[in-house]
TIDRENKE-219576 format. One line per 5 residues: their letters; for each residue x, y, z of N, C-alpha, C, O. Coordinates in nm, 4 decimals. Layout:
residues N
a> X Y Z X Y Z X Y Z X Y Z | ...
This chain:
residues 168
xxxxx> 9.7011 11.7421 7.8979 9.8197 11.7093 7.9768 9.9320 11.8049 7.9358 9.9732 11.8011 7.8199 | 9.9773 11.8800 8.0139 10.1121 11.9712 8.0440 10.2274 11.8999 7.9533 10.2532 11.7833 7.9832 | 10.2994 11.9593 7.8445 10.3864 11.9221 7.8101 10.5364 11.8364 7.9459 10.6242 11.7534 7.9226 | 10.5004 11.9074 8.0705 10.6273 11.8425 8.1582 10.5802 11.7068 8.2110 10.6587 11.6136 8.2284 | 10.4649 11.7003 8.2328 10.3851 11.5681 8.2816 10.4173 11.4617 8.1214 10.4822 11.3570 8.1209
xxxxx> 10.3718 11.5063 8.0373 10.4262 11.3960 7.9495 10.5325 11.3429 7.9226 10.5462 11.2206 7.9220 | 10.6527 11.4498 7.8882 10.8055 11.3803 7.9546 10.8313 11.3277 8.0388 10.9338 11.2600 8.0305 | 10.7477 11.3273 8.1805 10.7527 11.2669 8.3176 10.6948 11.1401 8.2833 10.7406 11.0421 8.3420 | 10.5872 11.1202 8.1854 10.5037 10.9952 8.2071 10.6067 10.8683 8.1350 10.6297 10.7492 8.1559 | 10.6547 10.9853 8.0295 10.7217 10.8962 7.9482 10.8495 10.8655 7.9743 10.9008 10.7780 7.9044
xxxxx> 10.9150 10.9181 8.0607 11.0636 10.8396 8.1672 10.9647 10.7719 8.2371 11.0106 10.6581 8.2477 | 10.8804 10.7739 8.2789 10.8447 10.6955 8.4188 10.7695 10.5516 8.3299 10.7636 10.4483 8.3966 | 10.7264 10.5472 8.2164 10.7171 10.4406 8.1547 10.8053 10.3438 8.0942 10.7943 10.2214 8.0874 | 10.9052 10.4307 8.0467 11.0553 10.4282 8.0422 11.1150 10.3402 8.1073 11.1764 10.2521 8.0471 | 11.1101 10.3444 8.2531 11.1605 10.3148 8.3613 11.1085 10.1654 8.3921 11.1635 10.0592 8.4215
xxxxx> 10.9865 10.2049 8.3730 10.8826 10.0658 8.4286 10.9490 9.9662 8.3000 11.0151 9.8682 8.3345 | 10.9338 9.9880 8.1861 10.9733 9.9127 8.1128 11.1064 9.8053 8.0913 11.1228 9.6897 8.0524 | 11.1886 9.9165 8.1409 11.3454 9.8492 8.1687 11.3537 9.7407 8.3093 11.4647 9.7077 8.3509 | 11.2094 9.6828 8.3859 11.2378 9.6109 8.4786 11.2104 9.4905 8.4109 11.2328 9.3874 8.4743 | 11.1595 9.4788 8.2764 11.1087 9.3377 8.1959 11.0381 9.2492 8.2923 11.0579 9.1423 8.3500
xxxxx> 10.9424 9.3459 8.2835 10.8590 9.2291 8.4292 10.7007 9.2597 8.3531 10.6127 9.1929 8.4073 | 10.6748 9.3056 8.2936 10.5222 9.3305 8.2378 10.4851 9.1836 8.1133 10.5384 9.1402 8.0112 | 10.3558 9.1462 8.2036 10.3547 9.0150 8.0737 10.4548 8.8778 8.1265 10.4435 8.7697 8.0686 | 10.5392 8.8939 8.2264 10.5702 8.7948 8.2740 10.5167 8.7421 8.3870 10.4406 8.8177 8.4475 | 10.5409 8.5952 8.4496 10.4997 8.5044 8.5349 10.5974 8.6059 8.6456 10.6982 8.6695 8.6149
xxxxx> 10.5402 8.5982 8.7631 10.6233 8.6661 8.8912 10.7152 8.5231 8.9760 10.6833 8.4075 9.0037 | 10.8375 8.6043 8.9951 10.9005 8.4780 9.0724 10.8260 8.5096 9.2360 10.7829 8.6139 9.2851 | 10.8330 8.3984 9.2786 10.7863 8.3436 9.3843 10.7885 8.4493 9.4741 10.6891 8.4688 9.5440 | 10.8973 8.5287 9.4844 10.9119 8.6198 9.5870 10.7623 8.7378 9.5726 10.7447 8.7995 9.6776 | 10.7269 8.7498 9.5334 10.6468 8.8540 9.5037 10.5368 8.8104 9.5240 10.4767 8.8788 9.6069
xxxxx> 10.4593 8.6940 9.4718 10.3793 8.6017 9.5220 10.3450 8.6093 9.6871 10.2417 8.6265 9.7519 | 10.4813 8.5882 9.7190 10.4558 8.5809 9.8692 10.4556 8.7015 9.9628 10.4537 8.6851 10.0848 | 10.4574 8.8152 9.9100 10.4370 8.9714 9.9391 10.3325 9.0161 9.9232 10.2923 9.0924 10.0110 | 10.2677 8.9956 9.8369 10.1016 8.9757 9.8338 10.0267 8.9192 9.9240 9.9353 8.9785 9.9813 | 10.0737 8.7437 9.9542 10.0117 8.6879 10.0525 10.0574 8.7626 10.1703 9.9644 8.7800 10.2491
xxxxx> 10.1677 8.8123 10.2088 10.1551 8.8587 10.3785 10.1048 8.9958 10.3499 10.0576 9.0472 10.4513 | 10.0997 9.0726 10.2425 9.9712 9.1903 10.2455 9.8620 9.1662 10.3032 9.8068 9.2161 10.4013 | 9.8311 9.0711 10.2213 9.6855 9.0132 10.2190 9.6440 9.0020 10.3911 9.5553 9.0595 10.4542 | 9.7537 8.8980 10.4370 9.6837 8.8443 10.6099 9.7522 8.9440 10.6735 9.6838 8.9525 10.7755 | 9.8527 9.0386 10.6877 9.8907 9.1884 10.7228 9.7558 9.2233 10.7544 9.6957 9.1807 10.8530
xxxxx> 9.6891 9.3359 10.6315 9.5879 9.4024 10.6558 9.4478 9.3260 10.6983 9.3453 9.3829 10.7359 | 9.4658 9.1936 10.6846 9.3416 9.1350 10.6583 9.1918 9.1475 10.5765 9.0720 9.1418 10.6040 | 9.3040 9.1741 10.4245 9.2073 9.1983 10.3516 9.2392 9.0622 10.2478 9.3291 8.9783 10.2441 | 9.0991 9.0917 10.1556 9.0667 8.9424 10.0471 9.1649 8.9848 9.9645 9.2197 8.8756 9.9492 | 9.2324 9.0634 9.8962 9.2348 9.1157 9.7860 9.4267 9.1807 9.8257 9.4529 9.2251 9.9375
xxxxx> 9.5188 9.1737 9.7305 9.6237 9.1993 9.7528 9.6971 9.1848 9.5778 9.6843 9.0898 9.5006 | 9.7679 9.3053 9.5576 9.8492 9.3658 9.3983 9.9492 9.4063 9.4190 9.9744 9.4999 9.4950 | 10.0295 9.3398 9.3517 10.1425 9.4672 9.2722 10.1161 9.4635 9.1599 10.1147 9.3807 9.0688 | 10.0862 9.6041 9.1815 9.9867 9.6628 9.0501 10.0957 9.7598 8.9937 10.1401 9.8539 9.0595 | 10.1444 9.7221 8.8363 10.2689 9.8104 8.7528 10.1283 9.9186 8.6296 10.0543 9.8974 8.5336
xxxxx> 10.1575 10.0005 8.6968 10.0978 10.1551 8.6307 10.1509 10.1372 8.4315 10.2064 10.2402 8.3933 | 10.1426 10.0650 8.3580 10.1487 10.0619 8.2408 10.0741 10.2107 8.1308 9.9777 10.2841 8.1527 | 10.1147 10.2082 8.0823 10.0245 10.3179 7.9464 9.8554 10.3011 7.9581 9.7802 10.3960 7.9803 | 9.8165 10.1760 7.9407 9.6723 10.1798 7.8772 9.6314 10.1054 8.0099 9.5098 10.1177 8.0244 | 9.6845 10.0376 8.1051 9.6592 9.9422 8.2024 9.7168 9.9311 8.3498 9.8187 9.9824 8.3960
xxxxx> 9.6506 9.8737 8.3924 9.7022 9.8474 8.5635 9.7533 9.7062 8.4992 9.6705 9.6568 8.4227 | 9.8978 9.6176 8.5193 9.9144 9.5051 8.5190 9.9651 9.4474 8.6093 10.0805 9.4855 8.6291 | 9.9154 9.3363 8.7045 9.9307 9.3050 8.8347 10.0172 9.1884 8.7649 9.9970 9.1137 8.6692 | 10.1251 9.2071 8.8584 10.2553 9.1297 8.8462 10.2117 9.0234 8.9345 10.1998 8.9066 8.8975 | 10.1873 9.0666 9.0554 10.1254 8.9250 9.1667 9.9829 8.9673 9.2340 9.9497 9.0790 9.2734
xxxxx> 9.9376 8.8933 9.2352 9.7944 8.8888 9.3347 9.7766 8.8115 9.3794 9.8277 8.7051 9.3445 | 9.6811 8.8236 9.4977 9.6013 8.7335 9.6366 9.4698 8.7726 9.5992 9.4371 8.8910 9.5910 | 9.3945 8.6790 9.5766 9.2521 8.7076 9.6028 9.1808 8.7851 9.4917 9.0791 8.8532 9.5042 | 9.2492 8.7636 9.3854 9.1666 8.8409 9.2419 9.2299 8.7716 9.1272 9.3309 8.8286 9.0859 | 9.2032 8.6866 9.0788 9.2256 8.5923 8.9259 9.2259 8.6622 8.8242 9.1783 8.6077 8.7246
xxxxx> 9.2812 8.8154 8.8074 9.2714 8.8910 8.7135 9.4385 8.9695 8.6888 9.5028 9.0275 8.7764 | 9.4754 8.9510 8.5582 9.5969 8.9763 8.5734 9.5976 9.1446 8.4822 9.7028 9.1826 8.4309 | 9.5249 9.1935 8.4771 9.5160 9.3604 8.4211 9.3903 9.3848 8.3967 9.3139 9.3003 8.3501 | 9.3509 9.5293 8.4327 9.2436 9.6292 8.4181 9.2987 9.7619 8.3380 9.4144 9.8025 8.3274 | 9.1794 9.8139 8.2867 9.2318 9.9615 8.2435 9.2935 10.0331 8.3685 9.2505 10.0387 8.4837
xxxxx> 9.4164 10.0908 8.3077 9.4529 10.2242 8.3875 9.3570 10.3382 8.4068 9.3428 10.4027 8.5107 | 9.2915 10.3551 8.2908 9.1667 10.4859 8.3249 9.1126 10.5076 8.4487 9.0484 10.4075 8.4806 | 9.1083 10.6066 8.5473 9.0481 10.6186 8.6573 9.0336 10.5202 8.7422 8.9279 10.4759 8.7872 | 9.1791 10.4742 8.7713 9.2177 10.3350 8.8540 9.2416 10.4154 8.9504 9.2692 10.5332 8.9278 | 9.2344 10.3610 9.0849 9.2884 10.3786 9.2460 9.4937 10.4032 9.2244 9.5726 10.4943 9.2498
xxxxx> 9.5039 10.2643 9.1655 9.6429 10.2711 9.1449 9.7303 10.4116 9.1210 9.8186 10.4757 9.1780 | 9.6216 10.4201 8.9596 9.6914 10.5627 8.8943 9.7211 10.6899 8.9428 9.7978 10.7787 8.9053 | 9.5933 10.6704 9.0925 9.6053 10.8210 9.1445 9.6865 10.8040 9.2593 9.7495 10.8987 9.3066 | 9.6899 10.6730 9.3145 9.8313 10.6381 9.4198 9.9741 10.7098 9.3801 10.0448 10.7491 9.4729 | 10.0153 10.7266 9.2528 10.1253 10.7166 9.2391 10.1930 10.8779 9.1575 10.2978 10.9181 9.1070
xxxxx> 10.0469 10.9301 9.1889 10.0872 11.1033 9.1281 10.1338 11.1626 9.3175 10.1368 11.2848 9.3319 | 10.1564 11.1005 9.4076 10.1794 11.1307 9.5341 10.2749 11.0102 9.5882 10.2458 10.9465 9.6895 | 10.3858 10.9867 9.5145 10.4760 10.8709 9.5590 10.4947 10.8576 9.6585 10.5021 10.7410 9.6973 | 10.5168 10.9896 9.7770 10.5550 10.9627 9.8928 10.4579 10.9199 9.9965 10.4792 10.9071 10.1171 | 10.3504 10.9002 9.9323 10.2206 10.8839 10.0630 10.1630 10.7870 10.0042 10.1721 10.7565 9.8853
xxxxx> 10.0997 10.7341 10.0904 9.9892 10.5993 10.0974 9.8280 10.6546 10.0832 9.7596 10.7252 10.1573 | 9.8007 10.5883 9.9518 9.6615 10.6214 9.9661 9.6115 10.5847 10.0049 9.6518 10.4724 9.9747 | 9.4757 10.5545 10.1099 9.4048 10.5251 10.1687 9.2499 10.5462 10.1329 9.2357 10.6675 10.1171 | 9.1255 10.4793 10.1130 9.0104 10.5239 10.0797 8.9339 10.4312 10.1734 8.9076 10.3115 10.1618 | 8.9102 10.5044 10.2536 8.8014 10.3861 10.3553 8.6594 10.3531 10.2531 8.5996 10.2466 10.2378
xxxxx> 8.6438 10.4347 10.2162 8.4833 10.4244 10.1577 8.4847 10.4718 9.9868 8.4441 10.5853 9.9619 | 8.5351 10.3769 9.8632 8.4851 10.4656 9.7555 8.4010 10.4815 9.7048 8.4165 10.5105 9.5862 | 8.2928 10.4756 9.7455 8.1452 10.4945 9.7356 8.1323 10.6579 9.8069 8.0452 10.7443 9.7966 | 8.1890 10.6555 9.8396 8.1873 10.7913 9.8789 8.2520 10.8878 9.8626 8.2304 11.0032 9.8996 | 8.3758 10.8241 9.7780 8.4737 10.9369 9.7325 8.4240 10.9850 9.5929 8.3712 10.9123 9.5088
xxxxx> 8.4526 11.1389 9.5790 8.4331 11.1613 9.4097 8.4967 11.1338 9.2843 8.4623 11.1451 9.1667 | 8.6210 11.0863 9.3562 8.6971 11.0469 9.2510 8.7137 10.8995 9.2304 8.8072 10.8561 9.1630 | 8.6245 10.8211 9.2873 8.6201 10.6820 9.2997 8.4633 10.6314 9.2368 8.4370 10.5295 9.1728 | 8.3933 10.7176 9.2710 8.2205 10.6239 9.2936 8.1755 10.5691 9.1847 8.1001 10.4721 9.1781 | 8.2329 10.6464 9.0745 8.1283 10.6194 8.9238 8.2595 10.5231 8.8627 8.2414 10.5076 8.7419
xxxxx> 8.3804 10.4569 8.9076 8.4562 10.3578 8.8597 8.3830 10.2507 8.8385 8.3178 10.2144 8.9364 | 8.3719 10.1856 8.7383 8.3663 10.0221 8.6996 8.4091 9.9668 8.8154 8.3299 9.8876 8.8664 | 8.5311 9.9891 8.8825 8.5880 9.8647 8.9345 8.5165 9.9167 9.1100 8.5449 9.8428 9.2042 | 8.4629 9.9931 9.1262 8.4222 10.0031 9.2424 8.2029 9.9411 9.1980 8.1381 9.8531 9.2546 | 8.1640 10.0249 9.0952 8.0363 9.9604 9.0300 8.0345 9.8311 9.0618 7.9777 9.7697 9.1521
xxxxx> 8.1313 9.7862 8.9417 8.0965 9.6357 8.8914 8.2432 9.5594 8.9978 8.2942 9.5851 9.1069 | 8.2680 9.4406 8.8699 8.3483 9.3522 8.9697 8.4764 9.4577 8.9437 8.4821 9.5461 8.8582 | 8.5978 9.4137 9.0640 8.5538 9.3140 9.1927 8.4869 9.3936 9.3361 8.4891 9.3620 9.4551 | 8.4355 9.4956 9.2715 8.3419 9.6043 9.3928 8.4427 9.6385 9.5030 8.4205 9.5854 9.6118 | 8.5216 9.6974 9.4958 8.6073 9.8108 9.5486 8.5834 9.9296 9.6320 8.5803 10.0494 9.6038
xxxxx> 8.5598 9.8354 9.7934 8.5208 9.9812 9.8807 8.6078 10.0320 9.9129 8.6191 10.1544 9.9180 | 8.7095 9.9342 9.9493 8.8395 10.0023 10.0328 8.9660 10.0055 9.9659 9.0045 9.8988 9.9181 | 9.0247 10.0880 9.9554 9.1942 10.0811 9.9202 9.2961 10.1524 9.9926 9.2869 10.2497 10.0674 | 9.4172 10.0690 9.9469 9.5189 10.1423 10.0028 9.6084 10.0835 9.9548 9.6091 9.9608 9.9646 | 9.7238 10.1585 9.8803 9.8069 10.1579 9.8355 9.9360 10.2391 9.8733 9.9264 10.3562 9.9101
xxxxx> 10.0714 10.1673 9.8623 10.2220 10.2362 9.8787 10.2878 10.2498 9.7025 10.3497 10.1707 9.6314 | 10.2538 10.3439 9.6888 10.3498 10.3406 9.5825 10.5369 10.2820 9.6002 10.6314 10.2937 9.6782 | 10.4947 10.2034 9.4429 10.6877 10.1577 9.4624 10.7332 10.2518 9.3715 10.7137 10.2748 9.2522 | 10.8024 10.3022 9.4652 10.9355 10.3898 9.3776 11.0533 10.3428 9.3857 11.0979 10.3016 9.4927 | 11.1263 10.3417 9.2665 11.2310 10.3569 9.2538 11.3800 10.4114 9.3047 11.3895 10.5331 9.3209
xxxxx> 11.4801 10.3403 9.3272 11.5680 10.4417 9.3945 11.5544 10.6087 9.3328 11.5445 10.7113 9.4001 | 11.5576 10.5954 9.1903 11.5690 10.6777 9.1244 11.4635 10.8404 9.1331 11.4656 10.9563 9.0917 | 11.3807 10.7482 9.2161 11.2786 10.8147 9.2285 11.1270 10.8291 9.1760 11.0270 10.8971 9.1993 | 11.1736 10.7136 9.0821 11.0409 10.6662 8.9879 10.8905 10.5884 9.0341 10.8887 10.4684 9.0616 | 10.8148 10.6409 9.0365 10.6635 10.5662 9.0451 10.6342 10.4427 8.9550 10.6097 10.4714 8.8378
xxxxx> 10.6323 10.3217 8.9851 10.6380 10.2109 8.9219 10.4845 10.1789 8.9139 10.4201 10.1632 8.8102 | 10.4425 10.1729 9.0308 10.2865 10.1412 9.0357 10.2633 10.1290 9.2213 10.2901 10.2044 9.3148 | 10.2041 10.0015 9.2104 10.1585 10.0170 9.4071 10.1862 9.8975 9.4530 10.1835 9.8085 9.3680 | 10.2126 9.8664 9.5624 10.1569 9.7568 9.6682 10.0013 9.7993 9.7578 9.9854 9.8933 9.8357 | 9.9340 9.7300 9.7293 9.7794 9.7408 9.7628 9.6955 9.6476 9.8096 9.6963 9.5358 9.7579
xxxxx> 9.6034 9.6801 9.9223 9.5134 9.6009 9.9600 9.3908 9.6473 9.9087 9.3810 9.7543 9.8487 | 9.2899 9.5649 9.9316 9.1447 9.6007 9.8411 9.0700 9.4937 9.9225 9.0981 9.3748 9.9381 | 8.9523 9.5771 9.9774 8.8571 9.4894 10.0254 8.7175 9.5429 10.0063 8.6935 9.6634 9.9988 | 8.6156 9.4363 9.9978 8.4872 9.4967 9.9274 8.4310 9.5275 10.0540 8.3184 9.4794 10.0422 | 8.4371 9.5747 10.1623 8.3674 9.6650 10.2463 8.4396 9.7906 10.3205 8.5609 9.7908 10.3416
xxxxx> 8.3744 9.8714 10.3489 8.4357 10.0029 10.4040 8.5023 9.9501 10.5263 8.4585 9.8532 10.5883 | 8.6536 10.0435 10.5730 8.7461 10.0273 10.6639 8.8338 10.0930 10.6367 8.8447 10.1608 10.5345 | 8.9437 10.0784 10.7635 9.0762 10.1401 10.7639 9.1422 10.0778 10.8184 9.1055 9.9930 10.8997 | 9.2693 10.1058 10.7851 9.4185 10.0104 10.8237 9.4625 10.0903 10.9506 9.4370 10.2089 10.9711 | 9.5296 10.0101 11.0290 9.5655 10.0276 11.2023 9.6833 10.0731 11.1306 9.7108 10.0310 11.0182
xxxxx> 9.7744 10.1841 11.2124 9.8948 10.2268 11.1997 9.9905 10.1292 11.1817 10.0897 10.1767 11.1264 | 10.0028 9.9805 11.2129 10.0573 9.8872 11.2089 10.1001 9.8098 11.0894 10.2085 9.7622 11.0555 | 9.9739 9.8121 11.0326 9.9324 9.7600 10.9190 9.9845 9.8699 10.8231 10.0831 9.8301 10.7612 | 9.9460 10.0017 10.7914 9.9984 10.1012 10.7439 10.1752 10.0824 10.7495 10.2397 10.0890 10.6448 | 10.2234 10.0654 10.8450 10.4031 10.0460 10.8181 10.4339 9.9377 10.7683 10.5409 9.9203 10.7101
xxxxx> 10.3596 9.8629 10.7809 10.3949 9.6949 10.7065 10.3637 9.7278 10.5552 10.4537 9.7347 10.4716 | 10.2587 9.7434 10.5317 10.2464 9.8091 10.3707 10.3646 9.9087 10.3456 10.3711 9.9264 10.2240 | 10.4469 9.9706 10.4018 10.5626 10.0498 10.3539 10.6966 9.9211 10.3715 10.7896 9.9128 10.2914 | 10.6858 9.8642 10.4467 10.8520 9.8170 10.4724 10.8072 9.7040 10.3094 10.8919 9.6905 10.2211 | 10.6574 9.6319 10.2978 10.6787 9.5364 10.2198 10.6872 9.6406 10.0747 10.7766 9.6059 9.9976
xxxxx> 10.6433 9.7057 10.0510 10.6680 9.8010 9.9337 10.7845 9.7917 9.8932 10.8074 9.7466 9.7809 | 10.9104 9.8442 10.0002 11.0566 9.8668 9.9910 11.0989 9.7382 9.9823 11.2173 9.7176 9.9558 | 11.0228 9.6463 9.9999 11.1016 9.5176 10.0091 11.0936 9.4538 9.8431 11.1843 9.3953 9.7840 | 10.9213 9.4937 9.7787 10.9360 9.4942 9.6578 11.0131 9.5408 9.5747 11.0694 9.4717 9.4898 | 11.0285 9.6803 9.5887 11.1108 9.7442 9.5337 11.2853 9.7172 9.5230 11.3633 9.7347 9.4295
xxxxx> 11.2998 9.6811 9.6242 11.4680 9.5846 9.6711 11.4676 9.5021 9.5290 11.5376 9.5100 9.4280 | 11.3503 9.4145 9.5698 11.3485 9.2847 9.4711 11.3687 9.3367 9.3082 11.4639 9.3025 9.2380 | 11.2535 9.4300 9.2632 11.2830 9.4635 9.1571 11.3815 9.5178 9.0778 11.3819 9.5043 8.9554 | 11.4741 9.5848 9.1462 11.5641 9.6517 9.1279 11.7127 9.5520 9.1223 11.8143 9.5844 9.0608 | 11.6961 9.4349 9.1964 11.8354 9.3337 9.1783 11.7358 9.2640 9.1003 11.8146 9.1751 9.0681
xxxxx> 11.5988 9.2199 9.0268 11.6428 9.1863 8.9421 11.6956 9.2829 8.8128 11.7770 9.2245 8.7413 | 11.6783 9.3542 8.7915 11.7063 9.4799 8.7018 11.8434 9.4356 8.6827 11.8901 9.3882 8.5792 | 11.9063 9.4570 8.7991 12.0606 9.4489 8.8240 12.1379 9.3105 8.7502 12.2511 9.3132 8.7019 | 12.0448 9.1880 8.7548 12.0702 9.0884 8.7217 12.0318 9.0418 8.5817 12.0713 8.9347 8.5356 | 11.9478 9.1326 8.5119 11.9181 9.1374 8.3836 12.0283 9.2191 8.2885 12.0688 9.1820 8.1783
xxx> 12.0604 9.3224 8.3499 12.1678 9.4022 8.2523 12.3040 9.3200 8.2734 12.3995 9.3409 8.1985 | 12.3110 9.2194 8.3845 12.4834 9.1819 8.4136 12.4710 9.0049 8.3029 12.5727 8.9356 8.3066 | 12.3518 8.9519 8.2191 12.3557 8.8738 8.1822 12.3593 8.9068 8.0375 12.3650 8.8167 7.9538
């Protein structure tokens, strides 16, 4: 790793850190951003997934009883080296940078993704808003803008609470 990527990783961990949201219970709002992901795309499976050091830690989920995975060669991780775009993987069984993952292998078998990275006003990569479904597909252009407005809507959220943590 490039000495500038590591200063980058390490503000951008930096960053994630100062929202004091890792390891905590999610307020309700977020909860329910997941669920309209979830029936949005009409997929099983719905994260806000925070890009941590060693881990993916899902602040809220729909449809997966798992509250962190390794970061190593996560979907997430590579969502968010391209903040401004939505990743999309109709098939990772077929991608090379997906096939030989655990999490596409084993559980929870990971054909499809798609993720909005949340950034920061600042400009920071926090992690994703993501759908995940265990068979191959793609999201309707529709569905694709709804995964962006609810992203920004996460991101809103996170950021007043931020706002409301430093004013207490």
């Amino acid at each position: 790793m490039s000495a500038v990527l590591e200063v980058s990783e390490s503000a951008r961990l930096t960053a994630l850190r100062s929202f004091q949201v890792l390891d905590a219970p999610p307020p309700l709002a977020f909860d329910n951003i997941v669920q309209v992901a979830s029936l949005l795309c009409a997929s099983p499976i719905a994260l806000i997934s925070l890009v941590d050091s060693e881990r993916l830690f899902f602040m809220a989920h729909a449809g997966l009883d798992v509250r962190q995975v390794p970061r190593k060669g996560s979907l997430c991780e590579c969502a968010i080296i391209l903040p401004d775009e939505l990743l999309e993987v109709e098939d990772t069984t077929k991608d090379a940078r997906f096939a030989s993952s655990e999490l596409v292998t084993g559980f929870p078998g990971i054909r499809f993704y798609a993720g909005v990275p949340l950034v920061t006003s600042e400009g920071t990569a926090l992690g994703t808003l993501c759908v995940i479904d265990r068979k191959p597909r793609v999201l309707t252009e529709s569905q694709r803008t709804g995964l962006y407005y609810l992203a920004q809507l996460t991101v809103e959220l996170l950021e007043s609470r931020r706002r409301e943590l430093r004013h207490t």
